[in-house]
N, C-alpha and C positions, 0 to 999 in steps of 0.2 A: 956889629950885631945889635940886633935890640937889646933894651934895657929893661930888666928884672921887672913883670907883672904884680902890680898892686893888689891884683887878687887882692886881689883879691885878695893887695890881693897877695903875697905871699913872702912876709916877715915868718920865717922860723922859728920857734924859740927852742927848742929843744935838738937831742942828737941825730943824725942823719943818716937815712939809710941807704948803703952803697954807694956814698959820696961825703968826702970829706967836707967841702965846703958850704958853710949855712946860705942859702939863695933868699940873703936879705935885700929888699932893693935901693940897693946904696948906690948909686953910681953918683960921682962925685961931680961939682959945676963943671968941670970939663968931661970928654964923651968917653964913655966908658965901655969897655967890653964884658957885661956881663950877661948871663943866661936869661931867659925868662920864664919859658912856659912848654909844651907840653906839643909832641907831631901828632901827624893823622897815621893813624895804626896803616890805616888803607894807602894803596900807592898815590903820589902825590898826583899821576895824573886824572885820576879819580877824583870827583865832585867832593865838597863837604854834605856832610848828612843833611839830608833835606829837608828842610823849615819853610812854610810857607811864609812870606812875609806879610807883618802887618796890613792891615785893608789901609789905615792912613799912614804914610812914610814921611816921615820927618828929619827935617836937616841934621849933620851932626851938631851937638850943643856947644862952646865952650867953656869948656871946665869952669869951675871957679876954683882957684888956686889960693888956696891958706896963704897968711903974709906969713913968709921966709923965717922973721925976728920972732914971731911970737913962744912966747916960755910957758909952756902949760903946768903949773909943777900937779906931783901927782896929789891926788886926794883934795882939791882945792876946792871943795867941798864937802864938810866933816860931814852934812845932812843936806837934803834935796828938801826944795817946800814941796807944798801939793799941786803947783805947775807945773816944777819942773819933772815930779811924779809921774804928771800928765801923759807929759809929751812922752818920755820915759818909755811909758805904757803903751802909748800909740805905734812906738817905732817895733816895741818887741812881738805886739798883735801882729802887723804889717809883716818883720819877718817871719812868725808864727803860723802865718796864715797859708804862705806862700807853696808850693809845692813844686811847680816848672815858672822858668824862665829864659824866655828867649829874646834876643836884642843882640844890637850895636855897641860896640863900647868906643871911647875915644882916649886912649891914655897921653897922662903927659907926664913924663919923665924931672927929675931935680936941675934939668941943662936947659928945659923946653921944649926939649923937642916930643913929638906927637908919633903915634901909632894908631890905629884903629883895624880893628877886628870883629868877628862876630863871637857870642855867648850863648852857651846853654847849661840852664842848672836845672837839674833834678834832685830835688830832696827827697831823704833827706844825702847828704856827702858825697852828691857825684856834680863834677861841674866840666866845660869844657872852654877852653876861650883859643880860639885861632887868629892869630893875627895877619892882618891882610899882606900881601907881596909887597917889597924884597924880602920883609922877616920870614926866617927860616922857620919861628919858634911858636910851640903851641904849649898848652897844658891839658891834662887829664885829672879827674879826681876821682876815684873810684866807687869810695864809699870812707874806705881806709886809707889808701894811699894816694902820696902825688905825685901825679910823671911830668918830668921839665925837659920838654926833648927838644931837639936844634937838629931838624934836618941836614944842614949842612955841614957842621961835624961829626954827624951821626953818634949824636951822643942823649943819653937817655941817664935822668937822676931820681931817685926815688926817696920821698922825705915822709914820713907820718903825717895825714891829716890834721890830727888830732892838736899837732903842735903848729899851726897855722891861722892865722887873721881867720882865713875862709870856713873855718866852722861854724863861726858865729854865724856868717850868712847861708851855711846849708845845714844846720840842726833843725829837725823837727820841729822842735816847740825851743823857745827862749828866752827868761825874763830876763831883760840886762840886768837890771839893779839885785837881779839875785845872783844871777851868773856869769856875771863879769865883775872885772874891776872896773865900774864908770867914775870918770871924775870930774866930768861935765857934761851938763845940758844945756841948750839955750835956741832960743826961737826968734825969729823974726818976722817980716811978712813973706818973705822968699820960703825958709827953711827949718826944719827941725834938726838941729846938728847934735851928737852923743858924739862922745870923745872916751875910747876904751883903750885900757893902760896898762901893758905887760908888762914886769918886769922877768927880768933873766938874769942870777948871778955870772954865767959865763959871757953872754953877750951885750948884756944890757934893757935897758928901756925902748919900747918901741909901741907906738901908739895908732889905734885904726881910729879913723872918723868919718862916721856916718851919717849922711843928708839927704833926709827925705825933703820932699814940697810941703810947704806946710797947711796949701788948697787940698792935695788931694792923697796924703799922706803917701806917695809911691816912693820907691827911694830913688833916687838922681844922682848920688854918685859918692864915692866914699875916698876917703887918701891914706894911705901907709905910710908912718913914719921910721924909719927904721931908726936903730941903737947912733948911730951917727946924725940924726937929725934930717935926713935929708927926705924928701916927701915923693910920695909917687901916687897921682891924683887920677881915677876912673871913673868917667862919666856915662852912663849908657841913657840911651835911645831907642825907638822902633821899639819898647820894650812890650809883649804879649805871653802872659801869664796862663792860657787857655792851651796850646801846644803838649800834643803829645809824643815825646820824644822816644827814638829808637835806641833798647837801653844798650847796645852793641857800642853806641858811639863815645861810652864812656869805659869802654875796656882797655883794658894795662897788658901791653904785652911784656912781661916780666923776664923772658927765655930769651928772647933776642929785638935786636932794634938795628935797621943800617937803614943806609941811604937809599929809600924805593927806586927801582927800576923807571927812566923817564921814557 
């Protein structure tokens, strides 16, 4: 099975709803079985909702992948200068501004290996990410909730938004340095990287990091670390911001979920 969506993309920190287990995405150096993301309501023979694509289509990217060793500890900056302020500023405008998102993602897992799928976010807290065939697994986000569905065990899990990485990137309006714990900034010529830092008495520490381009402030791709260390890196693509999306194709079916008819 695919391995657990970085959602975005989707470290838990909190209690679960209708599902015991927190869908942090740990899978360990060796291949792991765990959930991801979220089916299409609609039968599987059925299209994905329809996106016109980008006018220019571009290759997928390769990730840039965080080195493995590095130890971020928290708060590793008591105060920010007025650079790092800057940049700060730039990335929470950027997600601030944002309202629809449609693209390509390229995920890559703590083992290596690679998924790719397509995305749609509507803000503000609905998002969609299906990932491309054999994976069975998609996500939904509502507004409020999230569905982690796996076609082929026809199983459907439902966890609070709220306690998820993926609010920061579908709230309305958000200033990091107000509204988060950040505990780094830093820039280069490539990128504007933010490092935001959960802590959880039951689960633990688990950190998002976010990278914009730092030419054209868009964002390029973000990594989830979970309570274990272990990283889960989404890079998207084809990204078009103009899309107006059909809001059906972020509905939850809460009453029942099985395996569509082929």
């Amino acid at each position: 099975m695919a391995m657990l969506a970085a959602a975005l993309i989707t470290v838990v920190t909190g209690p679960q709803v209708g599902a015991q287990q927190v869908p942090v995405p740990k899978p360990a150096p060796k291949a792991r079985d765990v959930r991801l993301s979220a089916s299409d309501p609609q039968p599987r023979t059925q299209a994905r909702p329809a996106v016109t694509a980008p006018t220019v289509v571009t290759a997928p990217p390769e990730p840039v992948i965080p080195d493995p060793r590095r130890n971020v500890p928290a708060n590793i900056f008591k105060s920010f200068d007025d650079t790092q302020k800057t940049q700060a500023a730039k990335v929470s405008a950027y997600l601030s501004s944002l309202q629809t998102l449609v693209g390509n993602f390229v995920q890559v897992g703590p083992d290596g290996s690679k998924l790719m799928g397509d995305f749609y976010i509507q803000k503000p807290g609905k998002v969609r990410f299906e990932y491309d065939a054999p994976s069975p697994i998609s996500m939904i986000a509502d507004g409020s909730s999230l569905a982690v569905r796996d076609r082929k065990l026809a199983t459907q899990d439902i966890y609070p938004l709220s306690q998820t990485p993926l609010r920061y990137l579908l709230s309305d309006r958000i200033d990091l340095l107000r509204d988060t714990n950040v505990v780094s900034v830093t820039a280069d010529e490539l990128y504007i990287s933010v490092i935001i830092e959960e802590k959880n008495p039951v689960i633990g520490t688990s950190r998002l990091l976010l990278m914009l381009g730092a030419r054209d402030n868009q964002l390029k791709q973000w990594t989830v670390t979970d309570p274990q260390g272990y990283d889960t890196t989404v890079a998207i693509y084809n990204v078009d911001s103009t899309k107006k999306l059909d809001q059906t194709m972020f509905k939850i079916d809460f009453t029942n979920y099985t395996v569509p008819n082929n």
